[in-house]
C-alpha positions in Angstrom: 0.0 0.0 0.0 1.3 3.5 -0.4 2.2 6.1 1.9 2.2 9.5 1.5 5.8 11.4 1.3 6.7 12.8 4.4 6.6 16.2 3.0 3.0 15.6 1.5 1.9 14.7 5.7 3.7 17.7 7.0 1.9 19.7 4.9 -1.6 17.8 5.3 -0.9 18.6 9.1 -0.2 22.2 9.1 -3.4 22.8 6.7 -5.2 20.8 9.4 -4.5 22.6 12.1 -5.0 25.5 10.7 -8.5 24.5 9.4 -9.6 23.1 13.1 -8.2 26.8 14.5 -10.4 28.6 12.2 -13.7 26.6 12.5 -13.0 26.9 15.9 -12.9 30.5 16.4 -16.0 31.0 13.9 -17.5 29.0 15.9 -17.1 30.3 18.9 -18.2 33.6 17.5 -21.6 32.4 15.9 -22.6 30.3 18.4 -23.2 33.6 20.6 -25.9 34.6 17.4 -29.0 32.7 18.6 -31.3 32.0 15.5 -34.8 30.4 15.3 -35.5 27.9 13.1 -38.9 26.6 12.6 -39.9 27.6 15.7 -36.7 26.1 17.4 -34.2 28.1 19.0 -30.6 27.0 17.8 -27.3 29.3 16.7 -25.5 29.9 13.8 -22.8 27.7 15.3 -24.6 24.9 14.2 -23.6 25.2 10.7 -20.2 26.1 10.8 -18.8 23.3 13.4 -19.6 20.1 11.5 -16.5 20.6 9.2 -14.1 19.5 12.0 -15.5 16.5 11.9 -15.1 16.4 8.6 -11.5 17.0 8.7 -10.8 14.8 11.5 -12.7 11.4 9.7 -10.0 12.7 6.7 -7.2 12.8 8.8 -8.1 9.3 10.6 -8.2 8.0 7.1 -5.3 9.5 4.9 -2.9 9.8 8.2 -4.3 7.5 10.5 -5.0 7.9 14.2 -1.6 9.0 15.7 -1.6 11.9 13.6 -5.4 12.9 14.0 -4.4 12.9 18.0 -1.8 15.3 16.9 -3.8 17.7 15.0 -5.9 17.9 18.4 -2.9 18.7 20.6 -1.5 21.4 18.3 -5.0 23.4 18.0 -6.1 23.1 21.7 -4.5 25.7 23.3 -4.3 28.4 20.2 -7.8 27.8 19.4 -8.3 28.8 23.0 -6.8 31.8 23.1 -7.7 32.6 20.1 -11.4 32.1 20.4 -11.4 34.6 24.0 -9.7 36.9 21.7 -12.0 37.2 19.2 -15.5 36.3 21.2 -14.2 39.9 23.2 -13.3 41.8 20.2 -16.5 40.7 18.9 -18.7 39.8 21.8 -22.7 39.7 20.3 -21.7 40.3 16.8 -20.3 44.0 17.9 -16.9 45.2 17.6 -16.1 46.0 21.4 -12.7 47.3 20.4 -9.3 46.8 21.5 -9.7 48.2 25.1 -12.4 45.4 25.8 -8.8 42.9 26.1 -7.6 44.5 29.0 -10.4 43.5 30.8 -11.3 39.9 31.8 -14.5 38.8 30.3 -15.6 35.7 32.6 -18.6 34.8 30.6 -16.8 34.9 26.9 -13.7 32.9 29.0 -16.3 30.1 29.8 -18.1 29.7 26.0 -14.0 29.4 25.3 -13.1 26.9 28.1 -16.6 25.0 27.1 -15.5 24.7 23.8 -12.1 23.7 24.4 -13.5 20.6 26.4 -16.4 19.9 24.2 -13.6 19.7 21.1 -11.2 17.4 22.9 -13.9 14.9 23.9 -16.0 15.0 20.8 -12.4 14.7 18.6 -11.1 12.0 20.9 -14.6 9.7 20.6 -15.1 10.7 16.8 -11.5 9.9 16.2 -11.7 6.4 18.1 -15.0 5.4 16.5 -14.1 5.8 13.0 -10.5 4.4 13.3 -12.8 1.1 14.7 -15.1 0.7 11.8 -12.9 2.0 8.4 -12.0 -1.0 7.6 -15.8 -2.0 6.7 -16.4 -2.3 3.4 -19.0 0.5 3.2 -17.1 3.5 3.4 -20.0 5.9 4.4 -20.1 4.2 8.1 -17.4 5.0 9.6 -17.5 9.2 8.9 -21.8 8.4 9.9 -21.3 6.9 12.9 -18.1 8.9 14.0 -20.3 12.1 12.9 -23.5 11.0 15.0 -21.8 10.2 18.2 -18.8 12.7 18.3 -21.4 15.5 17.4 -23.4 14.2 20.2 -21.1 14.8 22.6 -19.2 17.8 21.6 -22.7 19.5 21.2 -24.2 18.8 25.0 -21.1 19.3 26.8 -20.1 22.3 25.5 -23.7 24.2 25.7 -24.0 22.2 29.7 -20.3 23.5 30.4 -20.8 26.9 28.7 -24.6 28.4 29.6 -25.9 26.0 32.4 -27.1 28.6 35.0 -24.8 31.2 33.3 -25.4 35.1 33.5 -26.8 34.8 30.0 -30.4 34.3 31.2 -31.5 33.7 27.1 -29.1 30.9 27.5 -29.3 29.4 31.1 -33.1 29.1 30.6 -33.1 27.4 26.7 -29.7 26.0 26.3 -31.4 22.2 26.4 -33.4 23.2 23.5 -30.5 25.0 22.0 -28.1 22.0 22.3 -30.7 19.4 21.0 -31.8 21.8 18.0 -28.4 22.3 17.1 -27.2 18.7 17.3 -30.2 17.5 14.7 -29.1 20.5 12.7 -25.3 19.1 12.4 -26.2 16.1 12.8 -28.6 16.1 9.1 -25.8 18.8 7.6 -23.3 16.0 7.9 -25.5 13.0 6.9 -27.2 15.1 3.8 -24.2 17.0 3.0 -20.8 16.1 4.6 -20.7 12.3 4.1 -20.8 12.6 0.6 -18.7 15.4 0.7 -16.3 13.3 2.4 -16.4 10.4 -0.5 -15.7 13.1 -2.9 -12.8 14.9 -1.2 -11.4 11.7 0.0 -10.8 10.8 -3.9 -9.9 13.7 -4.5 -6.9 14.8 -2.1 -6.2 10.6 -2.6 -5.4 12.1 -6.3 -3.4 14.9 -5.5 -1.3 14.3 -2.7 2.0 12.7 -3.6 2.8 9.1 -2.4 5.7 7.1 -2.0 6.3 4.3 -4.1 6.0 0.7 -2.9 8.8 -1.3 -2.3 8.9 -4.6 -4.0 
């Protein structure tokens, strides 16, 4: 079987990371946006987050596990920092400016440490159940079943962790609703959308990326 160069993984990696970061910090942002959608209250995060996962069942299956565990140490602690950062900056979809840093924002802090912990578990489970069941010969259940229970529990514990009984009283009082709107809301992005997608792009960057050859 053929591996890809080691250049072609070091770059696969830093794109990665980079990738997680960003979805991250958009995240992070929108999920402060509270939307209604047929009647149900949800965010805009709900649409943006599901491409982690995306990246990750990727990674597990072009890299392997070792590096997908990688990718999730490297962006932990930047994403982070980086989502406080902008969440202040930015805090309700308004520009707070720069002077809003100097101040410690507890509540933005919390829908950044909630999202740090809800990323680590959700990657760690979505990473462990897909690395399980690739090997089957129908490719669309490992990303499915990775998707459905990784988006499970990155969705509950990071609305539990980020707005139970929180000075957000919007959020304290509806966050159940919130986190069980937005879970079916990722959860029928990824199956409608993002499984497929991940067949195509899995041909794809299988095309593109340079390999080694095999030793005879």
């Amino acid at each position: 079987m053929h591996s890809l160069t080691p250049s072609a993984r070091r770059a696969a990696l830093a794109v990665l990371i980079a990738f997680h970061i960003l979805i991250i910090i958009a995240s992070n942002y929108l999920v402060q946006l509270p939307m209604s959608l047929f009647g149900w209250q949800t965010t805009w995060g709900a649409f943006s987050f599901p491409f982690i996962f995306l990246a990750t069942d990727l990674t597990v299956r072009l890299l392997g596990k070792g590096p997908a565990r990688q990718v999730i140490a490297r962006v932990m602690l930047p994403a982070l920092l980086a989502s406080y950062v902008v969440s202040v900056l930015f805090h309700e979809a308004r520009f707070a400016g720069f002077a809003a840093l100097g101040e410690f924002n507890a509540f933005v802090f919390r829908i950044a440490l909630a999202s740090f912990l809800a990323y680590v578990l959700g990657q760690l489970l979505d990473i462990q159940v897909f690395d399980r069941l690739r090997q089957l010969r129908q490719w669309w259940v490992a990303p499915a079943a990775s998707t459905l229970l990784g988006n499970l529990l990155d969705t509950y514990a990071f609305f539990s962790i980020a707005f139970w009984r929180s000075g957000d009283a919007f959020m304290a009082a509806n966050w159940v609703e919130i986190a069980t709107v937005d879970y079916a809301i990722k959860l029928a992005i990824s199956l409608i959308l993002f499984v497929p997608l991940y067949g195509m792009l899995l041909g794809a960057i299988g095309r593109l990326l340079p390999r080694e050859r095999a030793v005879a």
